[in-house]
C-alpha positions as CSV (number, residue, x, y, z in Angstrom):
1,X,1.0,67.7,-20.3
2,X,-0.8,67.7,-16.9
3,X,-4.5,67.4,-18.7
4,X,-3.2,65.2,-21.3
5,X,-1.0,62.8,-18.1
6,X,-5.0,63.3,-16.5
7,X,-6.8,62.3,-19.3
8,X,-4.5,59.2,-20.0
9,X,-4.3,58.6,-15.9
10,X,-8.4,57.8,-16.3
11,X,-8.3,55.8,-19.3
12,X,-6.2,53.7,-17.9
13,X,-8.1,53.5,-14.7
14,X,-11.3,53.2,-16.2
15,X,-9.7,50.7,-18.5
16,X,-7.9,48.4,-15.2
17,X,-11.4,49.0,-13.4
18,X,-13.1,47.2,-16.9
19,X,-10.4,44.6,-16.8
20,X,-11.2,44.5,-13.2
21,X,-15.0,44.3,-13.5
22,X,-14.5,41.4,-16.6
23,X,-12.7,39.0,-14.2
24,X,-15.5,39.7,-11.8
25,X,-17.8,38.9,-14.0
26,X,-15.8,35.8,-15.3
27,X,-15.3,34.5,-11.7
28,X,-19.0,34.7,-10.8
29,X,-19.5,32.8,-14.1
30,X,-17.1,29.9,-13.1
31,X,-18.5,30.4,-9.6
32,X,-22.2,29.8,-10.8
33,X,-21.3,26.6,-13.8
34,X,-19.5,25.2,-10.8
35,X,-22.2,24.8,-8.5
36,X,-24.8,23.6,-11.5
37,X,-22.1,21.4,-11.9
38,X,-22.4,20.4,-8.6
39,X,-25.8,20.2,-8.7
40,X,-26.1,18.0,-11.5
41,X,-23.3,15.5,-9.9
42,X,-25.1,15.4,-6.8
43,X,-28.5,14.8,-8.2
44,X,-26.6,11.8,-11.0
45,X,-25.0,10.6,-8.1
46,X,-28.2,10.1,-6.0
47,X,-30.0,8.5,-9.2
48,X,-27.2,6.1,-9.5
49,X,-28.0,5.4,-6.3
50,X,-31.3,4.7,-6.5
51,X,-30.9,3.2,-10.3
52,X,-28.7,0.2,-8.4
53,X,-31.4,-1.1,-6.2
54,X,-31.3,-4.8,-7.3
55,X,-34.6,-5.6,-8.4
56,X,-34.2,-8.4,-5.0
57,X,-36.0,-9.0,-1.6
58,X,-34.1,-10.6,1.1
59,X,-34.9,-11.4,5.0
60,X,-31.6,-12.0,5.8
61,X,-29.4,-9.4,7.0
62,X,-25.9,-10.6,5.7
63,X,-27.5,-10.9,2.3
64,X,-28.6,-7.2,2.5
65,X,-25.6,-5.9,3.8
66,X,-23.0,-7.6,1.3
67,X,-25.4,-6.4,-1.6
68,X,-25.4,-3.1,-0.6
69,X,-21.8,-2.8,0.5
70,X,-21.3,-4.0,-3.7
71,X,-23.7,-1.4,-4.9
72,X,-26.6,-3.4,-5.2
73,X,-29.2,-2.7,-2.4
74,X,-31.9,-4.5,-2.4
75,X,-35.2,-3.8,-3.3
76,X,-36.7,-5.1,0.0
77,X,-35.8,-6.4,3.2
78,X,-38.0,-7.8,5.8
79,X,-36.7,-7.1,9.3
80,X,-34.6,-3.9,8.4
81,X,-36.2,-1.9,11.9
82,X,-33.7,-4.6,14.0
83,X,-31.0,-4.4,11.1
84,X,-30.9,-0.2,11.6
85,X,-30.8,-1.0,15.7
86,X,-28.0,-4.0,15.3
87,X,-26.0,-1.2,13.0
88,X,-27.0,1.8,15.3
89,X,-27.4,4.0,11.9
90,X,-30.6,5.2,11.5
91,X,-29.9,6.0,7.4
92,X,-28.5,2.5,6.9
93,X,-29.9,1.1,3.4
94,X,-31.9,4.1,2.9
95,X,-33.3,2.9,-0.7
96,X,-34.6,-0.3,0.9
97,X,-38.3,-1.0,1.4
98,X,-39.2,-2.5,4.4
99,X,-41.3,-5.7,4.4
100,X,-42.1,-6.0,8.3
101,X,-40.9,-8.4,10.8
102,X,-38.5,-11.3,9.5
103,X,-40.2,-14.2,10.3
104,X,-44.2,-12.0,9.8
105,X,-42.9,-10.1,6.2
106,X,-45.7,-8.6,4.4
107,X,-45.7,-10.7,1.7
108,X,-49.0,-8.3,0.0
109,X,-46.9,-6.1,-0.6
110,X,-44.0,-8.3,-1.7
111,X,-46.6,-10.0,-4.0
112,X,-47.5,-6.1,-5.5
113,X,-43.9,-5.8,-6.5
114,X,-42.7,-8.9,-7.5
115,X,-38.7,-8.7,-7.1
116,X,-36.6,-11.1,-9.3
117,X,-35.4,-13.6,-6.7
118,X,-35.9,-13.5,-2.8
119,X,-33.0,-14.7,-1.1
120,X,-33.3,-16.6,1.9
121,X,-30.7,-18.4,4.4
122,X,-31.8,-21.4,5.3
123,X,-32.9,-22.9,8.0
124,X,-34.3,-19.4,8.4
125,X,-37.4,-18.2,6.6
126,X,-37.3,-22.3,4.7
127,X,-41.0,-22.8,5.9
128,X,-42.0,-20.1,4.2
129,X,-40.2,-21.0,0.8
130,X,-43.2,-22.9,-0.4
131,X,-45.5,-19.7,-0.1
132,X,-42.1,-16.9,-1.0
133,X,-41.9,-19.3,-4.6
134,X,-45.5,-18.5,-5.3
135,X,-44.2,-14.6,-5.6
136,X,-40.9,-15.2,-7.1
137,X,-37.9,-17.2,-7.4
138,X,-36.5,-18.5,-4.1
139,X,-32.7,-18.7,-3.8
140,X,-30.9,-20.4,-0.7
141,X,-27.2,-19.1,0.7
142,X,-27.1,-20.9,3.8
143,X,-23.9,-18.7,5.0
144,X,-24.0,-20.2,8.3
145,X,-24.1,-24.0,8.4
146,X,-20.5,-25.5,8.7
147,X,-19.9,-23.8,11.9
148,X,-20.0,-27.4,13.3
149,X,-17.8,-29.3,10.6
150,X,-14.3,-29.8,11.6
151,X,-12.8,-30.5,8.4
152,X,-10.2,-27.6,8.3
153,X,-13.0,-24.7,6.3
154,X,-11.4,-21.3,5.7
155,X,-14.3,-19.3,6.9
156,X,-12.7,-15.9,6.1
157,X,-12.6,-17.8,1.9
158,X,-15.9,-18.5,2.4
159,X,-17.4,-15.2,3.1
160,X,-15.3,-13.8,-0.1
161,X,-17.2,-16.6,-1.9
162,X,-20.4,-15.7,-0.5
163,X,-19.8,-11.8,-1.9
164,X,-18.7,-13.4,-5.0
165,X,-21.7,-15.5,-5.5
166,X,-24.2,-12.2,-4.6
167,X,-21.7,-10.2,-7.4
168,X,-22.8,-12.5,-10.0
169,X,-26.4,-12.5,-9.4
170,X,-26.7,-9.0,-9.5
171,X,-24.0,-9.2,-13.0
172,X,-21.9,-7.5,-11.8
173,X,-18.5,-9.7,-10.6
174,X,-16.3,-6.4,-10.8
175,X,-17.7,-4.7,-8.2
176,X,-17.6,-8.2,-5.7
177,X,-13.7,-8.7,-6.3
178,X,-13.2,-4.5,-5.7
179,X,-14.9,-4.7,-2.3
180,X,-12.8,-8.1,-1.2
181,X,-9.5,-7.0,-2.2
182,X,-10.5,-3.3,-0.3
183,X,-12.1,-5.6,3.1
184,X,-8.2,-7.1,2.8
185,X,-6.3,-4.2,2.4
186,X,-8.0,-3.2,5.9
187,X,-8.2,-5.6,7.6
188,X,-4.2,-5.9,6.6
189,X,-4.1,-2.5,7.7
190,X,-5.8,-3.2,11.4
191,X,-3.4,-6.3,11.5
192,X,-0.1,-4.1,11.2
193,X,-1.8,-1.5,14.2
194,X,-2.1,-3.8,16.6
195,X,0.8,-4.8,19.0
196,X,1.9,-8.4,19.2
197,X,0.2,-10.2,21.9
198,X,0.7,-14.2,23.6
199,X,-2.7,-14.2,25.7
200,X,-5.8,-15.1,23.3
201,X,-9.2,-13.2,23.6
202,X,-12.2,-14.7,24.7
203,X,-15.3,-13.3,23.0
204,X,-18.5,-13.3,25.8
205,X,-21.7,-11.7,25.9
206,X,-23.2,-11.9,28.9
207,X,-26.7,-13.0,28.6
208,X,-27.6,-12.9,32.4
209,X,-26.3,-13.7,35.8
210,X,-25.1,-17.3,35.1
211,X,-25.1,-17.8,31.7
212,X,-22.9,-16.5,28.4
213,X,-22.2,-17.0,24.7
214,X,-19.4,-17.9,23.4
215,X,-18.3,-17.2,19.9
216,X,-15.7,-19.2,18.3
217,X,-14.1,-19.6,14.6
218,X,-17.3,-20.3,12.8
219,X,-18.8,-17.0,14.0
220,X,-18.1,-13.5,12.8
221,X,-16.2,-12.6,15.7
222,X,-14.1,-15.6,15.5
223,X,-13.6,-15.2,11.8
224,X,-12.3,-11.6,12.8
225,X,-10.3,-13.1,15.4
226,X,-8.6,-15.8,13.0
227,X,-8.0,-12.9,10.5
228,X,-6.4,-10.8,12.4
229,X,-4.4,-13.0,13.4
230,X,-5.5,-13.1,17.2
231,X,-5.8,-16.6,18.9
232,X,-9.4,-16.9,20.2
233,X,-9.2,-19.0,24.0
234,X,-12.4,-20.9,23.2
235,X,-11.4,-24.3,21.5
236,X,-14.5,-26.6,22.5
237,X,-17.1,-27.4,21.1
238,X,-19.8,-25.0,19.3
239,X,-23.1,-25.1,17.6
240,X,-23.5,-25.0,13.3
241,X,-23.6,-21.0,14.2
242,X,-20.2,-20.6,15.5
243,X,-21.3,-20.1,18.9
244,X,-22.4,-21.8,22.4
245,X,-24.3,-21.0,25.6
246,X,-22.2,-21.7,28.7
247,X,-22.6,-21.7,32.3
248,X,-20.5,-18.8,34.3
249,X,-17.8,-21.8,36.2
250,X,-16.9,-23.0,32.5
251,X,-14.7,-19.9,32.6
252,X,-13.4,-19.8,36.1
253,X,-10.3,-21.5,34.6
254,X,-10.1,-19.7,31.2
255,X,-6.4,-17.5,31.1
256,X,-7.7,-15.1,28.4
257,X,-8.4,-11.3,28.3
258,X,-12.1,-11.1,27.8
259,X,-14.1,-9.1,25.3
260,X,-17.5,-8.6,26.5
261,X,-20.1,-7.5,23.5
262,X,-22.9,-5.2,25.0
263,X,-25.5,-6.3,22.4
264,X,-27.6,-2.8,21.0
265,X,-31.0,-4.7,22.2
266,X,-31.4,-4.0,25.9
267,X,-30.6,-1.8,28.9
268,X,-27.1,0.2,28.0
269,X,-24.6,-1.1,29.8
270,X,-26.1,-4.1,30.6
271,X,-22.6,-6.4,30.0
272,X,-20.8,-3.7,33.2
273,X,-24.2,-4.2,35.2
274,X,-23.9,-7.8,34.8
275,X,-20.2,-7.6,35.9
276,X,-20.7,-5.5,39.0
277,X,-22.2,-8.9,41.0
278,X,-23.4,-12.5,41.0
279,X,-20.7,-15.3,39.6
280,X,-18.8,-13.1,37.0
281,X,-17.0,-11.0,39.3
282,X,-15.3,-14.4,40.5
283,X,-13.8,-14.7,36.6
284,X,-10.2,-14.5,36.4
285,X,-10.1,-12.1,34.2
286,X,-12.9,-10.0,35.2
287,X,-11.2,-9.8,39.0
288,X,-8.0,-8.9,37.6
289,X,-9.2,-6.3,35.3
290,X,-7.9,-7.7,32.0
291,X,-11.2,-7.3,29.7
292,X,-12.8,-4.5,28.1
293,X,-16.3,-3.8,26.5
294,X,-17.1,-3.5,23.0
295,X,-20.8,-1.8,21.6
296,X,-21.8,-4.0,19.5
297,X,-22.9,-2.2,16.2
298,X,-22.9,-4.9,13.5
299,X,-24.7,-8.5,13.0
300,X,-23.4,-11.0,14.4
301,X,-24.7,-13.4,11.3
302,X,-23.3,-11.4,8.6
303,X,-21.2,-10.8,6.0
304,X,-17.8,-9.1,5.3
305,X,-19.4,-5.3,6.1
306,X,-20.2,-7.0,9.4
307,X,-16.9,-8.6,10.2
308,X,-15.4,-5.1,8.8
309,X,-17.5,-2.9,11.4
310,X,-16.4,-5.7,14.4
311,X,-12.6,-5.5,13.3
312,X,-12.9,-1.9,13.4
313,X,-14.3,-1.4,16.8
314,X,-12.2,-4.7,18.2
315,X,-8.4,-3.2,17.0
316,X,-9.8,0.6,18.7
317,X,-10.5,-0.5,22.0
318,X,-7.4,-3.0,22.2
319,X,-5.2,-0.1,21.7
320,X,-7.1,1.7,24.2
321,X,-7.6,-0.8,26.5
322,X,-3.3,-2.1,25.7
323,X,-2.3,1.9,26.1
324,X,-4.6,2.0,29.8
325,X,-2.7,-1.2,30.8
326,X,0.5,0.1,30.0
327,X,-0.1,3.4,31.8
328,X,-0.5,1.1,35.1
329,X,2.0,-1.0,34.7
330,X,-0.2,-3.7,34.2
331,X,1.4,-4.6,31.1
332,X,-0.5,-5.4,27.7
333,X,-0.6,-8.9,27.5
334,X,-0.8,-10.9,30.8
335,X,-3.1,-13.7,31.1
336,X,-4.6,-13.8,34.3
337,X,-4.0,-16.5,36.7
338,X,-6.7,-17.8,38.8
């Protein structure tokens, strides 16, 4: 009984050790399939990637961004060295060729590859339509030009329509109304995070000791403004970009908290250096501490991916900036009072 309980004891083990040694084997197989798998997915996924370059050269930065943000980069872009420092991303648009400067493109090489179309904004790059037409078909979006018009323009519709006019050019309409709805859904969702507020924003860059730009509702930045549903302090009058120049005393009596956008071309920190003397120190605001800083990290002619990046950045340091006051008693939202 002992040998035969011995004998039946190791055939059992040997047999749980082959059982044991089968899942092994099995496991390492699944293991193994799972990573070709992976492989495979990863190497589809990066020929999809480059498969839905639009066969398209641009020179304008909000055409290139909206394009790629569809899944439709295009195939060049003149100018994308300043696009990659405007976006601080060094990988932005990495299946794009670039064509040069944006008002010097290489148009030899352009010619070499002739794309479908080359979109343009005009009044940018128009001069050179007679030459671009020569190489391929020229096509306008002049994004940018009723800035000036007072006649009641939903800017926020008409950046939807300008990323449903780029969807059909590329075919592909689907893929334009996915990335609207998901741009409102966010921006929705930035809306509901930040706290209510009565004192409206100004939006400044500092461009040196006495002089600054404004942006209003035909800009980006006041677009963002309008859709999150913030009330931007600058109501005069502004060029077809959205935007004016100002001297530093047409602020003196503006009761705003003030965002100042430190612009990625520069010295770092140049908006604070700015601050720290000379006539802006004398601002209101600046004197009572009610403003705050923003890196600027997206074009400030662009598209919805542009707005997007600004709203992102805007709604983060409010919060902070809301959550500092608070801590000091200051309270969130108290114009200052010259």
């Amino acid at each position: 009984m002992t040998q035969l309980y011995s004998r039946d004891s190791g055939t059992v083990l040997k047999h749980r050790n082959g059982v044991f040694c089968h899942l092994i084997l099995r496991k390492k197989i699944f293991l193994l399939l799972l990573a070709l798998s992976s492989l495979l997915v990863n190497h589809l996924s990066l020929a999809n990637d480059e498969n839905s370059v639009a066969p398209l050269a641009t020179f304008d930065f909000a055409i290139a961004e909206t394009l790629n943000a569809i899944g439709h980069p295009p195939r060049f872009l003149a100018g994308l060295e300043g696009y990659k420092t405007y976006s601080r991303e060094n990988d932005i648009l990495p299946y794009v060729t670039n064509l040069g400067f944006r008002f010097l493109p290489n148009l030899e090489l352009l010619a070499s590859h002739p794309p479908q179309h080359i979109l343009i904004s005009p009044p940018a790059h128009a001069n050179l339509a007679p030459t671009l037409k020569e190489i391929a078909d020229v096509q306008g979006y002049p994004l940018y030009n009723f800035s000036d018009i007072d006649n009641g323009q939903n800017h926020w519709k008409a950046l939807e329509h300008f990323t449903q006019t780029l969807g059909h050019l590329v075919n592909d309409p689907r893929s334009a109304e996915f990335y609207i709805r998901k741009i409102n859904r966010q921006f929705d969702d930035l809306r509901m995070e930040l706290p209510q507020r009565d004192c409206p924003l100004l939006l400044v860059r500092l461009m040196d000791e006495r002089h600054a730009r404004i942006y209003g509702k035909g800009s980006v930045e006041g677009i963002v403004l309008n859709r999150l549903g913030l009330q931007n302090a600058w109501q005069e009058n502004l060029d077809r970009w959205g935007m004016v120049t100002v001297g530093a005393t047409s602020l003196f009596n503006t009761e705003a908290k003030i965002i100042f956008l430190d612009s990625p071309y520069g010295a770092d920190g140049i908006q604070k250096a700015l601050l720290s003397d000379g006539q802006w120190r004398h601002v209101p605001s600046v004197r009572q501490g009610n403003y705050t800083i923003i890196p600027v990290d997206f074009w400030s002619w662009g598209g919805l991916p542009a707005a997007q990046r600004f709203a992102n950045s805007l709604v983060d340091h409010l919060i902070v900036s809301d959550n500092a006051s608070s801590s000091t008693n200051a309270g969130t939202d108290e114009c200052p009072h010259s």
